[in-house]
Backbone bond lengths (Angstrom), bond angles and torsions (degrees), N, CA, C in turn:
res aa  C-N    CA-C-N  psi(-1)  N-CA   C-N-CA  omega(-1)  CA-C   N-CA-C  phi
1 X - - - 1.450 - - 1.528 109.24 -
2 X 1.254 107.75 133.67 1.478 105.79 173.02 1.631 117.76 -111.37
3 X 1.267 112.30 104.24 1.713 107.38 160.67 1.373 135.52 -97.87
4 X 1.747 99.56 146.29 1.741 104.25 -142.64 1.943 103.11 -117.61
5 X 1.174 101.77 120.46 1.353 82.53 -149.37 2.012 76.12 -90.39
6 X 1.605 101.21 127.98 1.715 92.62 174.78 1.524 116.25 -99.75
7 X 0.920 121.80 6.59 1.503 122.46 158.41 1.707 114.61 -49.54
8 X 1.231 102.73 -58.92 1.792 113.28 -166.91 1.690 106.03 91.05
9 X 1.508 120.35 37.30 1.344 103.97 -157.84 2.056 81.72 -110.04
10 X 1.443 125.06 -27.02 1.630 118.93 -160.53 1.214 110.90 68.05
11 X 1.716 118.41 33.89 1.339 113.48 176.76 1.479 78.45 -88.18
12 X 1.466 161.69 -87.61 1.484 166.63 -124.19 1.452 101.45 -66.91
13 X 1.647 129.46 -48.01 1.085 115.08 173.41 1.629 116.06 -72.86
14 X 1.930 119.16 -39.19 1.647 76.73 154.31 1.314 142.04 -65.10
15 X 1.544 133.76 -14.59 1.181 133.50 -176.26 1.398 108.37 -55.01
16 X 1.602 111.99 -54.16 1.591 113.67 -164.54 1.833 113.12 -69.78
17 X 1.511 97.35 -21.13 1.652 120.45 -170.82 1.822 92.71 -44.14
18 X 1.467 115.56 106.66 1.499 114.84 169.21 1.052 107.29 100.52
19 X 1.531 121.69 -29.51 2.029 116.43 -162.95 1.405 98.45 -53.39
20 X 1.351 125.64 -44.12 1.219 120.01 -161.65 1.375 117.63 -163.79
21 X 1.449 129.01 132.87 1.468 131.13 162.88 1.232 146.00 -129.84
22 X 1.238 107.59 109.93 1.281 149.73 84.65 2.460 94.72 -109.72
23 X 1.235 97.25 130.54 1.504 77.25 170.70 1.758 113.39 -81.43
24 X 1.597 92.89 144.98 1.689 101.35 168.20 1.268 108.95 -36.66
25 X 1.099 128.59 -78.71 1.750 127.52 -172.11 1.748 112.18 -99.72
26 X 1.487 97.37 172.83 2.070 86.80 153.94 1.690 102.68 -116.36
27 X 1.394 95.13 -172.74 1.223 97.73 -163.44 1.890 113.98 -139.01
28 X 0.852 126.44 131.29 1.347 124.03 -156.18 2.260 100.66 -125.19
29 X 1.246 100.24 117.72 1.234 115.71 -162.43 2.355 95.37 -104.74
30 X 1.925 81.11 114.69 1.849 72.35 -164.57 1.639 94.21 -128.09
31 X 1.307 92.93 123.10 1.706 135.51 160.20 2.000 105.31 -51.86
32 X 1.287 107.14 149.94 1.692 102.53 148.22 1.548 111.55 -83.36
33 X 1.483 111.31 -24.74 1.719 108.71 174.83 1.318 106.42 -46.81
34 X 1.137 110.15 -61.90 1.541 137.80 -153.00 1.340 98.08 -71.92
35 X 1.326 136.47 -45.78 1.327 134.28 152.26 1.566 120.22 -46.87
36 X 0.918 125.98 -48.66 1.189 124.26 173.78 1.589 129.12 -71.78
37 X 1.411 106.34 -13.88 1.456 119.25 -177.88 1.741 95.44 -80.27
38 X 1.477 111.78 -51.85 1.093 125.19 -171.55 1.795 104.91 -48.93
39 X 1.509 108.75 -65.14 1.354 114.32 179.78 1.542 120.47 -55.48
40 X 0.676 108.66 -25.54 1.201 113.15 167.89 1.920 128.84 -77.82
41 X 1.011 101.71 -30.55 0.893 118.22 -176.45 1.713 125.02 -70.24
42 X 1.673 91.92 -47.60 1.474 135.97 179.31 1.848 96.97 -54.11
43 X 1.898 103.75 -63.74 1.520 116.48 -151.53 1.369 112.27 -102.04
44 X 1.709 116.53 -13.20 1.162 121.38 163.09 1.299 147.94 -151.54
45 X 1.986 82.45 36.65 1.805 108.82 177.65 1.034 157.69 47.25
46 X 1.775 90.77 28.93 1.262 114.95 -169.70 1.754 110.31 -49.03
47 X 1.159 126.98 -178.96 1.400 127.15 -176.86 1.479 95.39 -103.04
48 X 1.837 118.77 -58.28 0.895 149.18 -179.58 1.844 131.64 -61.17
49 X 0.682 122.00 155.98 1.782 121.62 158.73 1.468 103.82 -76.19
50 X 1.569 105.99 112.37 1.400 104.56 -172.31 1.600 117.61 -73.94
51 X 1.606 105.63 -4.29 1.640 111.84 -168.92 2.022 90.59 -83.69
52 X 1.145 119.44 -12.15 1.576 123.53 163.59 1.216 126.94 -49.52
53 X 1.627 116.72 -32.76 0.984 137.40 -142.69 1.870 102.07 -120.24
54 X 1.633 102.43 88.98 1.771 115.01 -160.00 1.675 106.87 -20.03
55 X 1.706 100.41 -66.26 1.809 118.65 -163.18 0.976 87.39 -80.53
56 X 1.526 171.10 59.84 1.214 147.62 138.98 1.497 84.94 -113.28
57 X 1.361 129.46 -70.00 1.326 133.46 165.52 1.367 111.61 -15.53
58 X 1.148 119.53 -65.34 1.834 119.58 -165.07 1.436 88.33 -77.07
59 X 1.190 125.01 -44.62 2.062 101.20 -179.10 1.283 94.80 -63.12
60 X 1.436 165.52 -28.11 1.297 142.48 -163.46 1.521 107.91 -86.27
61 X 1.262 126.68 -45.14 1.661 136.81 152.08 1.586 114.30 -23.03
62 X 1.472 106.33 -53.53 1.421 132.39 -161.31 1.583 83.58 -71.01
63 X 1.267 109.41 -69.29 1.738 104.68 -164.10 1.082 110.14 -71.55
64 X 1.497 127.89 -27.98 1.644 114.96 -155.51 1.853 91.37 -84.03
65 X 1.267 112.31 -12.68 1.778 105.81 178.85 1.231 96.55 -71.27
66 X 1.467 126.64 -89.11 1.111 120.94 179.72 1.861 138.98 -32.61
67 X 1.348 118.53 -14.55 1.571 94.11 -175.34 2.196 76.14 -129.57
68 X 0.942 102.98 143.49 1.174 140.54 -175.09 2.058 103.86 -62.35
69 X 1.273 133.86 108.29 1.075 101.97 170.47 1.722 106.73 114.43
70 X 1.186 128.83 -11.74 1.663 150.53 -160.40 1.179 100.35 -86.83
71 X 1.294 112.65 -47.22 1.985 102.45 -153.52 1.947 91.72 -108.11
72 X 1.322 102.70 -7.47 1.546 104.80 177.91 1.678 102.47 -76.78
73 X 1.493 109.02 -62.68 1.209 122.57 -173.08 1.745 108.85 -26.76
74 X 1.256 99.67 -85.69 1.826 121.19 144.88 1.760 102.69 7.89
75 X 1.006 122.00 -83.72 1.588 132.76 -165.80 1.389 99.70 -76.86
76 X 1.185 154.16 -57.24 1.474 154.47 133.34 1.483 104.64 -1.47
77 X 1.491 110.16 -77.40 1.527 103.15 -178.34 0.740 122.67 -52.70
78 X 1.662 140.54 -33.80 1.467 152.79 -172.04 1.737 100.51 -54.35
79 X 1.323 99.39 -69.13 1.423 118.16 154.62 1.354 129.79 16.58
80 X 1.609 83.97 -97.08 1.710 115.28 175.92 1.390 103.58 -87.26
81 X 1.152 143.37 -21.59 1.774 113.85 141.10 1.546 146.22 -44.51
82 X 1.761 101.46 -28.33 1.323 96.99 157.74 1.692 110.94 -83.89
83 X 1.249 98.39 -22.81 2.103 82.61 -177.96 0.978 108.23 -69.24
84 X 1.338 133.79 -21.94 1.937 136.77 172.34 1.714 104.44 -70.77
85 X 1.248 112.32 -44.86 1.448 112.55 178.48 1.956 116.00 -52.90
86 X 1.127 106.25 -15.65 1.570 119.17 -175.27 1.469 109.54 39.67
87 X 1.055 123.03 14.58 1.726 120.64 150.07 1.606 123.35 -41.94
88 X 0.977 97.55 -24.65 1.741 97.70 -161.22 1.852 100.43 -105.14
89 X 0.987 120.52 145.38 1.362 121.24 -177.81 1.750 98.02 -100.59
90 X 1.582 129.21 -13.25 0.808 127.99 170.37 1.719 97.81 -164.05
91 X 1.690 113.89 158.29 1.430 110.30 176.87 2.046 89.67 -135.14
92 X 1.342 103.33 158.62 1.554 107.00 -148.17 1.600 80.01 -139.46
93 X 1.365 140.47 97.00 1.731 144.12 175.96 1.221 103.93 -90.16
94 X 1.335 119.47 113.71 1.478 113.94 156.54 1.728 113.41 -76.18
95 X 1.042 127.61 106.73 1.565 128.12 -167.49 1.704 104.63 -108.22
96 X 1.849 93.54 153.98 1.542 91.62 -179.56 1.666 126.81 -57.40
97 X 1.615 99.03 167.45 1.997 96.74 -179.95 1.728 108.11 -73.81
98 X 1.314 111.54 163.91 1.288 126.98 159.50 1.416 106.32 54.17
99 X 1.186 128.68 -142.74 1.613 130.26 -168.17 1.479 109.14 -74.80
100 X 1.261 118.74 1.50 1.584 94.71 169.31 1.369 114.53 -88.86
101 X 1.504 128.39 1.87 1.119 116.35 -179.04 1.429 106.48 -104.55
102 X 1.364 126.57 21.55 1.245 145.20 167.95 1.354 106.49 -92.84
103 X 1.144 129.52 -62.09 1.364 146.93 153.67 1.467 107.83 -6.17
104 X 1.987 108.70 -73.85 1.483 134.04 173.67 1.510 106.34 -46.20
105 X 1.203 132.56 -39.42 1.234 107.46 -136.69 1.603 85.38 -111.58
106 X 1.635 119.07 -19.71 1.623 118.10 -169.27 1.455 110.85 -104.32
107 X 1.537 104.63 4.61 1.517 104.50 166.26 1.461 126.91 -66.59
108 X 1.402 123.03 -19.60 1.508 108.49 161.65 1.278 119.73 -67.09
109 X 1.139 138.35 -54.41 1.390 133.80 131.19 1.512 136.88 0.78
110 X 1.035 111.37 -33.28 1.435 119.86 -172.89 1.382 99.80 -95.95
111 X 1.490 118.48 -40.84 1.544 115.53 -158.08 1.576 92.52 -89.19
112 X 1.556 122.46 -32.29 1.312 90.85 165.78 1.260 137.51 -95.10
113 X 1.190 116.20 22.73 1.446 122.66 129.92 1.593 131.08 -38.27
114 X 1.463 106.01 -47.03 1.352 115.52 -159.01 1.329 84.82 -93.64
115 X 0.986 146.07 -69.39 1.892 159.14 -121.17 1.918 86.30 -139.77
116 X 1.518 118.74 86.09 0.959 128.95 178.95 1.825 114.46 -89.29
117 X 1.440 115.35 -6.60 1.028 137.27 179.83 1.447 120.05 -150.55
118 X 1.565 104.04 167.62 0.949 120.08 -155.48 1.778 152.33 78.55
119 X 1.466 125.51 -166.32 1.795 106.75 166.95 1.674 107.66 -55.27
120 X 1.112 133.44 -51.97 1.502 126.13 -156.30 1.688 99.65 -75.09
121 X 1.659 116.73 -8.69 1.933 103.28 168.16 1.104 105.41 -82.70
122 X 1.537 109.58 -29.64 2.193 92.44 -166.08 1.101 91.98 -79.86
123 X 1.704 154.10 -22.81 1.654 157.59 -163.61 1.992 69.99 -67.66
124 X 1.256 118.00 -89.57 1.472 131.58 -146.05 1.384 107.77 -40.08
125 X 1.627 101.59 -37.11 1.561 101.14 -166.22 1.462 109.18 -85.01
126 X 1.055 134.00 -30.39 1.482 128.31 156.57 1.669 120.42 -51.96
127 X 1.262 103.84 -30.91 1.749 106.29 -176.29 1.329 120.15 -80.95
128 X 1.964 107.83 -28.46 1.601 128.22 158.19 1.992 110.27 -50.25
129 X 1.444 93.64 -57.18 1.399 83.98 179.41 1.769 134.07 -77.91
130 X 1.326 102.80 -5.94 1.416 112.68 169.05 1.733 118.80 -84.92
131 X 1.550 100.43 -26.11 1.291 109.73 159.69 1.620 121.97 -74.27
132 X 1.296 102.89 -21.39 1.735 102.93 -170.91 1.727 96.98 -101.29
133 X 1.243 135.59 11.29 0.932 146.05 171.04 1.492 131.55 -32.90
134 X 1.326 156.21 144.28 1.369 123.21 142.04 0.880 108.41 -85.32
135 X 1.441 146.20 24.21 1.484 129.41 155.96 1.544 101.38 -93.60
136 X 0.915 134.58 -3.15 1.525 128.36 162.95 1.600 135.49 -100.81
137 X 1.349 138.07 130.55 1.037 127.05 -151.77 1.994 104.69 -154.58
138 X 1.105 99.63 132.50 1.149 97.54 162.13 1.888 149.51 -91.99
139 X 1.260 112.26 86.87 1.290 114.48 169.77 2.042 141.36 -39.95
140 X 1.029 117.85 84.56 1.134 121.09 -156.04 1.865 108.42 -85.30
141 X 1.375 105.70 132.51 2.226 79.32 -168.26 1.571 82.21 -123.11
142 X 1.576 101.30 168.25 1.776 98.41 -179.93 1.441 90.94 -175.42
143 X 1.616 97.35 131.78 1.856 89.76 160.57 1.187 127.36 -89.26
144 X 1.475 109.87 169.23 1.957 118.06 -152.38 1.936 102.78 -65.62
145 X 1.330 124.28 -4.30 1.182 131.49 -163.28 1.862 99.94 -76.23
146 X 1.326 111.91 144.09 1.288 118.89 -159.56 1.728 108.74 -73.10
147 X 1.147 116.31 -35.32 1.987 107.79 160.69 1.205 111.87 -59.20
148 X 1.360 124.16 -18.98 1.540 115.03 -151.34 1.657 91.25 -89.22
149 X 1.106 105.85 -28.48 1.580 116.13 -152.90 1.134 107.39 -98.24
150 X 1.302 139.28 0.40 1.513 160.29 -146.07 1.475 70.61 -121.47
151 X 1.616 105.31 -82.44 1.827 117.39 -140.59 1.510 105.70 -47.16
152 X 1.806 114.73 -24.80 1.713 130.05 -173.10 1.719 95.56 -72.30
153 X 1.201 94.44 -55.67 1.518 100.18 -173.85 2.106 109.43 -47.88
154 X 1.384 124.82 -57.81 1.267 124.75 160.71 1.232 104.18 -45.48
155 X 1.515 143.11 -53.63 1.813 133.59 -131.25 1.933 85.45 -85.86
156 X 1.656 97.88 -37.59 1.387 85.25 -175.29 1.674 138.41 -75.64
157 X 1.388 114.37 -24.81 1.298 144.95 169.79 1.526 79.75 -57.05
158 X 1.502 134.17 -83.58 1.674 135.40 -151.99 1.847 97.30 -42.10
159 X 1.561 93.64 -55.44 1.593 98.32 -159.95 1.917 99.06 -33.71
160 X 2.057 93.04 -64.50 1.456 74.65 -144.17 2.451 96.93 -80.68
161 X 0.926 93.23 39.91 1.484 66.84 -179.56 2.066 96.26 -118.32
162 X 1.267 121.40 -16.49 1.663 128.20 175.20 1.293 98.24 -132.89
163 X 1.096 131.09 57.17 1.661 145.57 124.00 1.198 129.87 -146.28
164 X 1.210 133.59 159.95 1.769 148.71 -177.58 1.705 101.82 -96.56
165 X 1.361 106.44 20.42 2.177 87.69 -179.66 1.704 76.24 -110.37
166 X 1.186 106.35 145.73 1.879 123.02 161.41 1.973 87.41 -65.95
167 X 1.335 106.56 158.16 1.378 143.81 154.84 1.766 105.86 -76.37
168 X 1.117 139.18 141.93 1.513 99.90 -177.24 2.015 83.23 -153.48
169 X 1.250 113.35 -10.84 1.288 100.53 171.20 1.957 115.58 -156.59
170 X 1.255 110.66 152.55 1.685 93.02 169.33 1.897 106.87 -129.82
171 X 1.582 93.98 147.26 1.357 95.88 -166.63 1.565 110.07 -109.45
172 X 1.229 127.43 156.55 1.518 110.86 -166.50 1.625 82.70 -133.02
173 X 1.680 122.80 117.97 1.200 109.42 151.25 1.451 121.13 -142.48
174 X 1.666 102.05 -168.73 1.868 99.77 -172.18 1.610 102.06 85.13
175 X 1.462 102.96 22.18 1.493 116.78 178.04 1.441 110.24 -81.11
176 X 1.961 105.13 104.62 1.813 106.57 -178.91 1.509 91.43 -36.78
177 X 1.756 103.96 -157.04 1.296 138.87 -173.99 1.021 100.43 -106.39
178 X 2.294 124.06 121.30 0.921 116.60 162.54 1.429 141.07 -33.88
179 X 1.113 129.79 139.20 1.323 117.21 167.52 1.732 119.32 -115.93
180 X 1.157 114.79 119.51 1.671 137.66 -149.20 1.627 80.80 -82.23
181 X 1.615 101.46 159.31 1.703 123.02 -172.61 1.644 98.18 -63.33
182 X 1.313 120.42 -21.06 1.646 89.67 -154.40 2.642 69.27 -105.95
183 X 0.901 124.13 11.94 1.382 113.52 -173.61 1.664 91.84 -94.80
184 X 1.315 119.17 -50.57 1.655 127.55 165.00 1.550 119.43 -32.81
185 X 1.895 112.34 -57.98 1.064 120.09 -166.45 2.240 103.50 -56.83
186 X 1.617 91.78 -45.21 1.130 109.07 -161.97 1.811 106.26 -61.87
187 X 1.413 114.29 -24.28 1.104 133.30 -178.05 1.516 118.60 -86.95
188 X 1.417 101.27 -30.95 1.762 95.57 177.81 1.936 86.56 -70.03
189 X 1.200 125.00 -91.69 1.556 148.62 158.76 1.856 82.96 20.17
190 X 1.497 120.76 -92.60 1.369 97.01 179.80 1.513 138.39 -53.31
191 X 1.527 126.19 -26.89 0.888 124.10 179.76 1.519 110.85 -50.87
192 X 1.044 129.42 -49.45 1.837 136.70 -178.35 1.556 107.39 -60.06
193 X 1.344 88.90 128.94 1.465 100.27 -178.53 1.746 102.01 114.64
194 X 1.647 119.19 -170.17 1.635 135.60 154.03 0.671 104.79 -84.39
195 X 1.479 92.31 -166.96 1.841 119.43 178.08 1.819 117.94 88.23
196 X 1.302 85.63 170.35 1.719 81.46 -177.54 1.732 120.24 -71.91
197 X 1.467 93.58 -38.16 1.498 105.09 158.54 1.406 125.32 -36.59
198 X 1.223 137.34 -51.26 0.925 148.44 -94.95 1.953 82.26 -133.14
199 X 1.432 102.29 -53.12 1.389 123.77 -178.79 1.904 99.66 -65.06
200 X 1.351 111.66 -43.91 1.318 100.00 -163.59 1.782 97.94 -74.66
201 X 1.190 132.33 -43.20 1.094 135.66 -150.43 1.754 88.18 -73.06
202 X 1.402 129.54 -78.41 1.712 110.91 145.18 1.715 126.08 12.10
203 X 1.051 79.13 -76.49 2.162 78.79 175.28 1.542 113.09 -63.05
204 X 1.187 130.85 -29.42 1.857 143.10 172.26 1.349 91.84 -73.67
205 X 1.444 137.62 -21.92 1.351 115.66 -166.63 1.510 95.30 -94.54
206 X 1.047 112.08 -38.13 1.436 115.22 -164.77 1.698 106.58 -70.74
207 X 1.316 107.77 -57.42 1.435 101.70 176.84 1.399 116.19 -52.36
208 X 1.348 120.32 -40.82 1.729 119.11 179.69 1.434 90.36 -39.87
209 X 1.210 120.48 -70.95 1.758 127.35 -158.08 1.476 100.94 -45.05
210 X 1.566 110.13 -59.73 1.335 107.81 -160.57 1.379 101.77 -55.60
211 X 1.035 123.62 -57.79 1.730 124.75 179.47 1.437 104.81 -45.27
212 X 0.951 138.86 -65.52 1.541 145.88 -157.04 1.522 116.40 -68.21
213 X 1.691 122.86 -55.11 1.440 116.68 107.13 1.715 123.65 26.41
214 X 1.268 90.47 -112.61 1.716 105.79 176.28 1.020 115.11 -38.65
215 X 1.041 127.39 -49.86 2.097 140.00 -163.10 1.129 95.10 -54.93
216 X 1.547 109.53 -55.38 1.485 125.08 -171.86 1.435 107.79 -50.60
217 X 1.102 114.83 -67.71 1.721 129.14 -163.22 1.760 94.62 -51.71
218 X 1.036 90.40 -56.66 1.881 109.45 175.76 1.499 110.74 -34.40
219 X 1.404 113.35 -53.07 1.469 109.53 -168.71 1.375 95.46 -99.29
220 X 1.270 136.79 10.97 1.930 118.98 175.71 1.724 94.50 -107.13
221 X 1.385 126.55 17.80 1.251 112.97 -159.10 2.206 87.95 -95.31
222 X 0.857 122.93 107.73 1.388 132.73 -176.59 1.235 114.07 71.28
223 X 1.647 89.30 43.62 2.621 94.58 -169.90 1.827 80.50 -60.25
224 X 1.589 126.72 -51.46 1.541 107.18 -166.24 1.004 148.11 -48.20
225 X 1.480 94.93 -33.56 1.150 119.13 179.07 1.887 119.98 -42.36
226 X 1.577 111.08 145.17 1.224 101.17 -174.77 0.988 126.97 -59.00
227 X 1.776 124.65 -29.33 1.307 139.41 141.87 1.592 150.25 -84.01
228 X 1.877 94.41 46.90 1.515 92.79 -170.76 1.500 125.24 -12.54
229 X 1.636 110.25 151.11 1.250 95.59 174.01 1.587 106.60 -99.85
230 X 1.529 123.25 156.44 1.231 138.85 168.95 1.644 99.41 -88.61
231 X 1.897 80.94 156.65 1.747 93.45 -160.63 1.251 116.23 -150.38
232 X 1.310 127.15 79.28 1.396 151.37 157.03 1.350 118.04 -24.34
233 X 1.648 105.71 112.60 1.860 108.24 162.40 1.278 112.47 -84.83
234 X 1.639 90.12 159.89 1.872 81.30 175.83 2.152 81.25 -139.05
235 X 1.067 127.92 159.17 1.032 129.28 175.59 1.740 112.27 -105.36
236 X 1.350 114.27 134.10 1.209 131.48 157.62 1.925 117.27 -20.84
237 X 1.702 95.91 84.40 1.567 96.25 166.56 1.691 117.94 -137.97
238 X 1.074 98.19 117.51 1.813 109.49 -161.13 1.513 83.00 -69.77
239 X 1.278 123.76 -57.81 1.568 141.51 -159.53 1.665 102.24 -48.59
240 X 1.384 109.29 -35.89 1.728 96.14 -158.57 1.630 91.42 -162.02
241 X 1.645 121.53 80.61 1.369 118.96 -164.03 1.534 88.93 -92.70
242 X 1.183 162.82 -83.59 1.167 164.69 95.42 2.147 87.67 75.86
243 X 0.872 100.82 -64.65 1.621 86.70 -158.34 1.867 107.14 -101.66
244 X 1.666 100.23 -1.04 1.831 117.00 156.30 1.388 102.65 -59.24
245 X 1.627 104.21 -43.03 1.803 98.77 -161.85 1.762 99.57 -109.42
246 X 1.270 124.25 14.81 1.249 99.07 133.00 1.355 121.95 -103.35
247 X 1.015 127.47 -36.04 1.480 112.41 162.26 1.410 147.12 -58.00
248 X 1.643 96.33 15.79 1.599 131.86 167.38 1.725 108.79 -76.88
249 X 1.607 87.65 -66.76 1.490 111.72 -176.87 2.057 108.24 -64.54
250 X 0.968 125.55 -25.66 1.356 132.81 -176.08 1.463 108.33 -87.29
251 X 1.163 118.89 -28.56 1.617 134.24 163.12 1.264 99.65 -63.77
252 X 1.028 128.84 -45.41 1.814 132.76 -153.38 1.550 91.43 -81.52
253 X 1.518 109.56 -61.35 1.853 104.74 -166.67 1.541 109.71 -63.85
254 X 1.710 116.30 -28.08 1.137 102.01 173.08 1.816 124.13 -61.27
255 X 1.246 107.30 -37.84 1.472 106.68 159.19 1.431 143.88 -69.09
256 X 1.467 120.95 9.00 1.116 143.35 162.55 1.384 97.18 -80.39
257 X 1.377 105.77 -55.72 1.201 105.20 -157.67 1.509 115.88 -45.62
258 X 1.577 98.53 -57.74 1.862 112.52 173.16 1.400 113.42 -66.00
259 X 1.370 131.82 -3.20 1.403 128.57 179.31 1.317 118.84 67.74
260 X 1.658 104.76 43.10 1.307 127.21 -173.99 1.973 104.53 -115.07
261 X 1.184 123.09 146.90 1.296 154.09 -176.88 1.727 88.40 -35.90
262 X 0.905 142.99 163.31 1.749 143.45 145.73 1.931 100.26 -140.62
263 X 1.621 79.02 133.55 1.437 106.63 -164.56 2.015 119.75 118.68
C-alpha cells in the first residue's frame, strides 16, 4: 500500500517514523515542485528537474497564479500516475481540510474546461475517470466537536454535488473514553455539590454529550440518502494516532463483513 501524504508538509512520514518495523505501507511525501519536475519530465523529457531551471520556474508561478486549477492538476496527476502504474494494490491520500480538497479532486474537470483539447485533455480525461471510479472513494474524518461537525456536514454536501469521486465513508475521531450507564449515573451524583471532584466529574459529563451529540450529527449527515453514509470511531490516542485510525477502519471492515452497522 502506498500512502501519499498531499499536503507536502512530512507530518505522515513523521507519524509512521517508529510505529512499526518493517512499516505496513511506504509513504510518498508530494510537493507541486516535485510534481511538476515529475510531469515534465514524464511528457516532455526533460534531462533535468525543470524546477532547476530559474525561467521555467517563474513561468510556472506566473501561470499557476493566474489560471485557476494548475498547481492542483499537478498533485492529482502525480496521483493518478501511480494508480496507472498498478504497483500499488491500494493507495491511501491524506488530502487537504475543507474546500481545498474540493479544489484537488475537481481540478481535472476544471482544466478541461479551460484546455478542451489537445495532450493536457486526454492527461485530464483519464484522471476524471479514475476519479469517477468505483474503486475510488472518499474518506472524510472530523472530530465529535460541534464546528468540526458542521464544517463535515458542508465539505460533504460540496464533495458530492462539484465532483465525480463518491464520498464513501465518515470517520469520527479524538473520541474521549466511553462512559457506560452505571459511569454516567456515578458522574451526574458527583457532579452536585464543590470541590475539585465535583468540577471533574462536570467536565466527563459534558464531553460524554459533546461526543454523543456529534456522533449523532455525524451519522444524520446524508441518513436519506439512498446510500447512507457509514461512520467509523476511532478513539482518542496521542501515543499511537496512525495505528488508533487503523484500528478504527479494521473495526469498520470487520463489520461489513458480518453485516453489522459500522460506527
Amino acid at each position: 500500500m502506498l500512502a501519499v501524504d498531499a499536503l507536502g508538509t512530512g507530518d505522515l512520514d513523521r507519524l509512521v517514523a517508529g510505529w512499526s518495523d518493517p512499516a505496513p505501507f511506504e509513504t510518498l511525501r508530494l510537493t507541486t515542485g516535485e510534481a511538476l519536475d515529475q510531469y515534465l519530465r514524464i511528457y516532455l523529457r526533460l534531462p533535468i528537474g525543470p524546477r532547476r531551471l530559474g525561467p521555467l520556474a517563474r513561468i510556472f508561478d506566473y501561470v499557476s497564479a493566474a489560471a485557476p486549477g494548475v498547481r492542483e492538476i499537478l498533485v492529482i496527476g502525480k496521483i493518478g500516475w501511480e494508480v496507472r502504474s498498478a504497483a500499488w494494490d491500494e493507495i491511501v491520500v491524506d488530502g487537504p481540510a475543507t474546500g481545498h480538497v474540493v479544489e484537488l479532486l475537481d481540478a481535472p474537470r476544471t482544466m478541461a474546461e479551460l484546455v478542451p483539447s489537445g495532450p493536457l485533455a486526454e492527461q485530464t480525461g483519464w484522471l476524471r475517470a479514475i476519479l469517477a471510479s468505483p474503486a475510488t472513494g472518499v474518506t472524510v474524518v472530523s472530530s465529535p466537536d460541534e464546528l468540526s461537525v458542521s464544517e463535515t456536514g458542508e465539505l460533504v454536501d460540496r464533495l458530492v454535488a462539484d465532483t465525480e469521486t463518491d464520498v464513501e465513508l465518515l470517520v469520527a475521531n479524538r473520541l474521549p473514553p466511553t462512559l457506560e450507564p452505571a459511569g454516567l449515573r456515578e458522574a451526574a451524583d458527583r457532579a452536585v455539590g464543590d470541590g475539585p471532584m465535583a468540577g471533574l466529574a462536570a467536565l466527563a459529563l459534558d464531553r460524554h454529550r459533546v461526543t454523543e451529540t456529534g456522533l449523532e450529527r455525524l451519522r444524520a449527515i446524508r441518513a436519506g440518502a439512498e446510500a447512507p453514509l457509514p461512520v467509523a470511531t476511532v478513539d482518542d490516542d496521542p501515543t499511537d494516532p496512525v495505528g488508533a485510525v487503523m484500528a478504527g477502519l479494521a473495526a469498520l471492515a470487520a463489520d461489513r463483513s458480518t453485516g453489522r452497522d459500522g460506527g
